[in-house]
C-alpha positions as CSV (number, residue, x, y, z in Angstrom):
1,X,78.8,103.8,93.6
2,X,80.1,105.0,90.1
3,X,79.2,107.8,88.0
4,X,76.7,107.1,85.2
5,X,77.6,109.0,81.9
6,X,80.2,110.9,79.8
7,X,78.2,114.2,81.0
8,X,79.6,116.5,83.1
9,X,77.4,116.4,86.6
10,X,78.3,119.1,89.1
11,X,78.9,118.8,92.7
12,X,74.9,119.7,93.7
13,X,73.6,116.8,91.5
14,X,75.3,114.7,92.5
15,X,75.2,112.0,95.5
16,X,78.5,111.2,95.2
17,X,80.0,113.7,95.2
18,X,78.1,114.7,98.1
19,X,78.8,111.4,99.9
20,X,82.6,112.0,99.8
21,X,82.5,115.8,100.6
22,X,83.8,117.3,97.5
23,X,81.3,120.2,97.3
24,X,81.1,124.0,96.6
25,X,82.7,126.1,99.7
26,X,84.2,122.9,101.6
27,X,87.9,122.4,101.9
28,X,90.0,119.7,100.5
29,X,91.9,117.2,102.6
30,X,94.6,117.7,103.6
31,X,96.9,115.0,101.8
32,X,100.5,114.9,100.3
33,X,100.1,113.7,96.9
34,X,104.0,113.3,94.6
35,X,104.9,113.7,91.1
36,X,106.8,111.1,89.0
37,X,109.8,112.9,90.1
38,X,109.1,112.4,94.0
39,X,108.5,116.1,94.4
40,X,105.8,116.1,97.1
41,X,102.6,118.2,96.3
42,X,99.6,119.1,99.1
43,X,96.0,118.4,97.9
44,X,94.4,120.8,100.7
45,X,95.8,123.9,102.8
46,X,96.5,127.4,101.4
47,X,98.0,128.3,98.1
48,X,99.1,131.3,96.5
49,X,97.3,130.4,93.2
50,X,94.1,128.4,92.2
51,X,94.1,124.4,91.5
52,X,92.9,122.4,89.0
53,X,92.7,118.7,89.3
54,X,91.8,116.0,86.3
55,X,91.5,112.6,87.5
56,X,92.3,110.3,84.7
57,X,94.3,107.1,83.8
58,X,95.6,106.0,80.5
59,X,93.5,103.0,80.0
60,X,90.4,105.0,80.5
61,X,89.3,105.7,76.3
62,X,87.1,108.3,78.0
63,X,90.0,110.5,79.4
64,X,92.1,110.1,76.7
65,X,89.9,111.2,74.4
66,X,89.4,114.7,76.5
67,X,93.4,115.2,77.1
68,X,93.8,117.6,74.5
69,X,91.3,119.9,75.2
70,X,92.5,119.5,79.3
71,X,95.8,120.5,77.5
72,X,94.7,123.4,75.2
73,X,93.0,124.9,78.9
74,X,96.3,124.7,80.5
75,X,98.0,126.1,77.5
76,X,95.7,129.0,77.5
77,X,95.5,129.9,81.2
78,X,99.5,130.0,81.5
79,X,99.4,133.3,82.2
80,X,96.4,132.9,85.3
81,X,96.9,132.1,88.7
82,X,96.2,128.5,88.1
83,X,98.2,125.2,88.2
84,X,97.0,122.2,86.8
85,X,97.3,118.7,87.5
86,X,96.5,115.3,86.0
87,X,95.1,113.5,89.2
88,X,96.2,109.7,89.4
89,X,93.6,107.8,91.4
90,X,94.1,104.3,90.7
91,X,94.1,101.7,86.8
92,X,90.4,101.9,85.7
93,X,90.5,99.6,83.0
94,X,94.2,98.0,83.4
95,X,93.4,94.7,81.4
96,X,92.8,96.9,78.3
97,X,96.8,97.8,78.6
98,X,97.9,94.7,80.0
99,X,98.9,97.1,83.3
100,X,99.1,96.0,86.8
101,X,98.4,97.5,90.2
102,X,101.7,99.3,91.6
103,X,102.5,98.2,95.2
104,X,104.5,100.7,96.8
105,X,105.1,104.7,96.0
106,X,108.1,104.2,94.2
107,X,105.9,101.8,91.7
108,X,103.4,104.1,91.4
109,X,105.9,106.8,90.3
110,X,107.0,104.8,87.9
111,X,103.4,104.3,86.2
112,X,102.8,108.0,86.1
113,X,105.9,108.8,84.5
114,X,105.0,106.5,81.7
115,X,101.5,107.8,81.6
116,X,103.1,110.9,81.0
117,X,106.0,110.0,78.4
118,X,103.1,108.1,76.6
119,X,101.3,111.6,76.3
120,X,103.8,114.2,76.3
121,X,101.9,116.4,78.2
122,X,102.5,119.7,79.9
123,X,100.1,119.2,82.9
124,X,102.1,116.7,85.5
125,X,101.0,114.1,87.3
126,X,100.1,113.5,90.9
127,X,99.7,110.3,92.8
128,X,99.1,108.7,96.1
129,X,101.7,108.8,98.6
130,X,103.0,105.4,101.4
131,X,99.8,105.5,102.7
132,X,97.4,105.3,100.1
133,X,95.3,107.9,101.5
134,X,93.6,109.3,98.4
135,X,92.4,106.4,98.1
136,X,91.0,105.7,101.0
137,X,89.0,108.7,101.0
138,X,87.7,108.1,97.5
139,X,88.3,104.5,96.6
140,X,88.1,103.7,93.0
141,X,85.0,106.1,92.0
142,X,84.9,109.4,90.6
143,X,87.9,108.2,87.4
144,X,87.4,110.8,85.9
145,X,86.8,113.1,88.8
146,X,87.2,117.4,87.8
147,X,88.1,120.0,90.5
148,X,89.0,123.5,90.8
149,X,90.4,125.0,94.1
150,X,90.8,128.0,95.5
151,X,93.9,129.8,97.0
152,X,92.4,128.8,100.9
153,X,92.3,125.0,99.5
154,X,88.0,125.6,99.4
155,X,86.5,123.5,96.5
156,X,85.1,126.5,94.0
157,X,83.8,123.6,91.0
158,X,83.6,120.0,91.6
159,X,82.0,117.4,88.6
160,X,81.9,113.8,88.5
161,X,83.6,113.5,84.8
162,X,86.4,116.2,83.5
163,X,85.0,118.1,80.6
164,X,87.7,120.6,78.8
165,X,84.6,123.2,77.6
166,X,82.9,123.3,81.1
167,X,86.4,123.6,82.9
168,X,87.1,126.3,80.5
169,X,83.9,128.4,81.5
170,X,84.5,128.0,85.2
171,X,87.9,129.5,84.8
172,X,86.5,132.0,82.6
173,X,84.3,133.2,85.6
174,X,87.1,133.1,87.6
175,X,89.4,134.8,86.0
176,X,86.7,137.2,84.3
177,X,88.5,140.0,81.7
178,X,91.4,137.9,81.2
179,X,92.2,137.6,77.6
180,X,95.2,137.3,75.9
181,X,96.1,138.0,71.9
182,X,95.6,134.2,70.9
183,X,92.0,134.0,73.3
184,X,88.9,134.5,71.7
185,X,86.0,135.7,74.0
186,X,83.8,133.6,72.9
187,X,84.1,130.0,74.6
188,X,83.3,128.1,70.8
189,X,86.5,129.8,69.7
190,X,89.4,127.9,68.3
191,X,93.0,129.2,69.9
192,X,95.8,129.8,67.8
193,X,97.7,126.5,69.3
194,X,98.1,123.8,67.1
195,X,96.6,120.5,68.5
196,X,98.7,118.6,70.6
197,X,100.5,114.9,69.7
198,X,100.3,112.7,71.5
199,X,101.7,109.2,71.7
200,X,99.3,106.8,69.8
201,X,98.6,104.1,72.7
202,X,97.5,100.7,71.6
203,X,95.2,98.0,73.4
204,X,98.4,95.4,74.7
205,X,98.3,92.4,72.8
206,X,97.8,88.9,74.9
207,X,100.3,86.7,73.1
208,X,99.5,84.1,75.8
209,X,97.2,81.7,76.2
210,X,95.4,81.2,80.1
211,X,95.7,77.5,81.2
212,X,92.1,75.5,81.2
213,X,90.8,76.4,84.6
214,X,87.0,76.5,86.0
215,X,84.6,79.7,84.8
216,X,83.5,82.3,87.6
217,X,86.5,81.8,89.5
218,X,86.1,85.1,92.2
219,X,89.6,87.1,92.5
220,X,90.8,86.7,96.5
221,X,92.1,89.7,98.4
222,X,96.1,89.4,98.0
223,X,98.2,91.8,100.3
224,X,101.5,91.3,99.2
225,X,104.4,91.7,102.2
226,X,106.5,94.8,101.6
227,X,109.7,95.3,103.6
228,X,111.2,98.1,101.3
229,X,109.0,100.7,99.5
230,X,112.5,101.0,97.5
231,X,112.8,97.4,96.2
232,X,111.5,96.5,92.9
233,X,108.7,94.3,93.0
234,X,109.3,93.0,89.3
235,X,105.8,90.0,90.2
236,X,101.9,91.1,91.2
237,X,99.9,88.3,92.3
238,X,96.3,87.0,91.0
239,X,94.6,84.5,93.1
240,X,90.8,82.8,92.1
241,X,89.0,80.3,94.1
242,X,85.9,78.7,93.2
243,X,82.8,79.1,95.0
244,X,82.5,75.8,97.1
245,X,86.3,76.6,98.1
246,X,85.0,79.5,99.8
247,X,82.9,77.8,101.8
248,X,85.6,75.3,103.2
249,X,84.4,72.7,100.5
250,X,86.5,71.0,97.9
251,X,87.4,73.2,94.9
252,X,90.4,74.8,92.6
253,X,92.7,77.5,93.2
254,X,94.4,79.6,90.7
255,X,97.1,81.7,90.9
256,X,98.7,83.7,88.2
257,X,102.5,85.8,88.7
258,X,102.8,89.1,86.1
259,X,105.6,90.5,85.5
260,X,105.0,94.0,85.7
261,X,105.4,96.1,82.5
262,X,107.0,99.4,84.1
263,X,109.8,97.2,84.8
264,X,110.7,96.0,81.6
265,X,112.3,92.5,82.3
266,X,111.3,89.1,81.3
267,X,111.8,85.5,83.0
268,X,115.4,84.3,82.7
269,X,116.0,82.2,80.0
270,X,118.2,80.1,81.9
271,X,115.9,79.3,84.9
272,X,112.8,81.3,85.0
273,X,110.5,80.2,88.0
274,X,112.9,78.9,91.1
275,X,110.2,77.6,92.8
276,X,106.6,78.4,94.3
277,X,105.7,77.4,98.0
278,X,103.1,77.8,100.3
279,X,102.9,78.5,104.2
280,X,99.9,78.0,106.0
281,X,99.1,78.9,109.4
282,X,98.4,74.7,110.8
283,X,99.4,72.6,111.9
284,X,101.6,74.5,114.3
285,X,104.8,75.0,113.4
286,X,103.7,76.4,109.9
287,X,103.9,73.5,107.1
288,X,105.6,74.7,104.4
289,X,104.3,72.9,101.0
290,X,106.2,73.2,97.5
291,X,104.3,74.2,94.6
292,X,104.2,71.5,91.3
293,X,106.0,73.3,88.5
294,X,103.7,76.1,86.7
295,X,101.1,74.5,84.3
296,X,102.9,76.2,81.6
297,X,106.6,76.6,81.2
298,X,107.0,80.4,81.1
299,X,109.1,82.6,78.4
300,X,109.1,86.2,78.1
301,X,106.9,88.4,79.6
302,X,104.4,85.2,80.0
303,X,102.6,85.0,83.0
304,X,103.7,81.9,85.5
305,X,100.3,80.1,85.9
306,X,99.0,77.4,88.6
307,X,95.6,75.5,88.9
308,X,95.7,73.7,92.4
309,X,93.4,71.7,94.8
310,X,93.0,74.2,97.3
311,X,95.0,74.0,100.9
312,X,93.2,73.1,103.8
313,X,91.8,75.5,106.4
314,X,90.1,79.1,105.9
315,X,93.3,81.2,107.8
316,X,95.1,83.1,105.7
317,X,98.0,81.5,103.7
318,X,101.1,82.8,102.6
319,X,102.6,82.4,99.3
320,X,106.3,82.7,98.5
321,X,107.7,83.2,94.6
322,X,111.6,83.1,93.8
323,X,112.4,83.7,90.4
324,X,114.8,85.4,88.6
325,X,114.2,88.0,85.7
326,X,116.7,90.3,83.2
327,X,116.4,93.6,82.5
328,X,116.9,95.4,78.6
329,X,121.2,95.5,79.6
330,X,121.5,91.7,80.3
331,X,121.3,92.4,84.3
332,X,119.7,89.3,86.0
333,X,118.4,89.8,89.9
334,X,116.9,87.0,91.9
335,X,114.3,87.7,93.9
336,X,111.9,86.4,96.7
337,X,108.5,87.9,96.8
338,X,105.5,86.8,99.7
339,X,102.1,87.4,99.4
340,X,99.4,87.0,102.2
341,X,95.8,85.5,100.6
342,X,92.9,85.4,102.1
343,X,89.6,83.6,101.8
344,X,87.4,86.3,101.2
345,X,86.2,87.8,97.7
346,X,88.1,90.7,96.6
347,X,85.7,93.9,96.3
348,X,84.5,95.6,93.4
């Protein structure tokens, strides 16, 4: 279930809000959320000073377009007993910025600290911890999620989308008689800050072209196999499968390797893709089949594309990249990434 509208619907009106528990008077989870920096933050327990959390994403037009006000509120309620944070939930829209979904903590530190380079904002940003436990308490609803916590970690406003003039009057409420020299009393006012820059973020370019391959090809569930939260997982994994192929009939399967952006690095000219295999679960010992070469040679950032008859039998399958990519200073690492697929469509 996702939120309707651009409007700002509070906790009481709405279902699901309701259905994930973040109403008036009831307390947060507890759950350790970290900033780009690793500094670990608590969502729930005791504080000595109120919360605010934003949930937004820099592919969302919708929450970039509110950022400066969110800003301007932070700015002036410095001098309150209130922190606020931008609240990183998961990519909304991530094909609008050609991003990709982070695998491990350490990735999606990364992506926060480029969502806030790309803003220059003063409000820092939180994100899920190892676990993912955010969310798997809230999934990927609520993007644009608003919430304002008490010092005993008890929810005081909760709205479905993050609106700058209807935070502003909560905290007004809160923090009733509070003014300072630059705050006018009337909530229309202009402050005397000067409207934040920001960094002028662009829609990314596809310079690429995707390989001929059937329409309504479903996205599998990919889990890819991580043995160090520390390593850098430069490839993400898409996998399609048509319909019959589903069904244990005859049909195509895609895959598609990204290099992911936060990295930086592109194929290595001198041998980009060192080979593609896959390991399925029968016969018994496990078979272990080598890939054709990609449809299309690779350069760049290109993706590594394939367009295959699908493997037999409806166990999950393992597939196992080596490549080798260079950074910005000429460094080339060679890598071997796996990736578990199963037959099953991916939700949402």
């Amino acid at each position: 279930m996702w939120p309707l509208g651009n409007d700002p619907v509070s906790a009481r009106e709405s279902p699901l809000l309701q259905e994930v528990g973040l109403t008036p008077g009831r307390t947060l989870p507890s759950v350790t959320l970290y900033q780009g920096d690793g500094t670990p933050v608590p969502l729930g327990g005791k504080k000595p000073h109120f919360t605010v959390y934003l949930a937004g994403c820099n592919t969302c037009q919708i929450f970039l377009g509110k950022v400066d006000g969110f800003e301007q509120v932070a700015r002036d309620f410095a001098d309150c007993n209130v922190r606020f944070y931008h609240l990183h939930k998961g990519l909304v829209h991530p094909e609008l910025r050609n991003l990709l979904d982070p695998y491990t903590l350490r990735e999606r530190r990364l992506l926060i600290e480029q969502f806030g380079a790309e803003l220059q904002s003063q409000i820092p940003w939180l994100v899920d911890g190892p676990q993912a436990e955010l969310s798997r308490m809230w999934g990927k609803a609520l993007p644009n999620l608003q919430l304002v916590v008490d010092p005993r970690g008890k929810i005081v406003h909760a709205s479905e989308w993050g609106d700058p003039a209807a935070l502003r009057e909560v905290l007004r409420s809160i923090f009733l008689g509070w003014q300072t020299a630059g705050m006018a009393t009337s909530s229309s006012a202009e402050t005397r800050f000067a409207p934040l820059r920001r960094a002028e973020l662009r829609d990314t370019e596809t310079t690429w072209r995707h390989i001929d391959k059937p329409l309504y090809m479903p996205p599998l569930v990919v889990e890819p196999v991580v043995d160090d939260p520390e390593r850098s997982y430069f490839v993400k994994l898409r996998v399609e499968a048509e319909r019959p192929a589903l069904k244990g009939k005859p049909g195509k399967l895609y895959l598609r390797f990204d290099l992911d952006p936060v990295y930086g690095v592109t194929w290595d000219k001198a041998q980009p893709i060192v080979s593609a295999e896959f390991r399925t679960p029968t016969p018994i010992p496990r078979l272990l089949q080598t890939v054709p070469p990609a449809a299309r040679a690779v350069a760049g950032t290109d993706p590594a594309e394939w367009l295959l008859d699908c493997p037999a039998g409806r166990e999950p399958f393992e597939v196992r990249l080596g490549y080798r990519v260079t950074d910005s200073q000429g460094q080339t690492t060679e890598a071997v990434q796996r990736f578990v697929v199963e037959w099953r469509e991916a939700p949402g």
